[in-house]
C-alpha positions in Angstrom: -45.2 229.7 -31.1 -48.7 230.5 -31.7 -51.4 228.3 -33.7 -52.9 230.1 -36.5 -56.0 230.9 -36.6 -57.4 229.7 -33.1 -60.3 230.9 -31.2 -61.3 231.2 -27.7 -64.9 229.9 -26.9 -66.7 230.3 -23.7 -68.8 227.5 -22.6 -71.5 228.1 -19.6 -72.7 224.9 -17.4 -75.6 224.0 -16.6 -75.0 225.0 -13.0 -74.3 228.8 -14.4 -70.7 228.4 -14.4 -68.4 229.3 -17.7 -65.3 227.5 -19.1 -63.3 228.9 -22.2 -62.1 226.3 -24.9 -59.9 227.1 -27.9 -60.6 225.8 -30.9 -59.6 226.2 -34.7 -62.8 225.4 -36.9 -63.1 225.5 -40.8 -64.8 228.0 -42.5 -68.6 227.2 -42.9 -68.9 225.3 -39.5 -72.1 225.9 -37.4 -70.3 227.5 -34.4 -73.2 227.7 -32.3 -74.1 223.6 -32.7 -69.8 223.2 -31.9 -70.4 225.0 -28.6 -73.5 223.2 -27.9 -71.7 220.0 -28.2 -68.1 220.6 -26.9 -70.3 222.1 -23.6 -72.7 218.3 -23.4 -68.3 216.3 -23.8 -67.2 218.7 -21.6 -65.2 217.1 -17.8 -67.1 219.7 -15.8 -66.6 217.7 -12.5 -62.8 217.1 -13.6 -62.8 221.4 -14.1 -64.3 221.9 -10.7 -61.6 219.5 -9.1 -59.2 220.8 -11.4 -59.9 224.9 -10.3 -60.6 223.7 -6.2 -56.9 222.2 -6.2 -55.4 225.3 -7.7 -53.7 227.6 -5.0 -50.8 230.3 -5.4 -47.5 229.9 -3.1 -45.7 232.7 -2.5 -42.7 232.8 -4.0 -39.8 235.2 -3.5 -37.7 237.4 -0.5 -39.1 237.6 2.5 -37.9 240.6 4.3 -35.3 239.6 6.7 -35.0 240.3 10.6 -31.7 241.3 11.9 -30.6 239.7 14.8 -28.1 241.7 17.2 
């Protein structure tokens, strides 16, 4: 089940390199001084471990060989 009213942010390092944050803020809030914020607290070391140890396995049927 969703959350209402939430909205995806995308935050840019200051190496260049962009994050995206979801966030529900109330009406009136500076969104621009949130992002500058919530990019200074961001873990960007802990996202650039977190994206090197990310790797896809296949899963799945492998085609099988028939042996005679």
């Amino acid at each position: 089940m969703a959350i209402p009213n939430v909205k995806r942010y995308t935050l840019t390092s200051p190496d260049g390199k962009t994050a995206s944050i979801q966030a529900v803020l109330p009406k009136g809030a500076d969104v621009d001084a949130y992002l500058k914020e919530a990019s200074s607290r961001f873990d960007w070391k802990g996202w650039e471990e977190m994206k090197a140890k990310q790797f896809k396995v296949r899963v799945g049927q492998q085609k099988q060989v028939k042996k005679k």
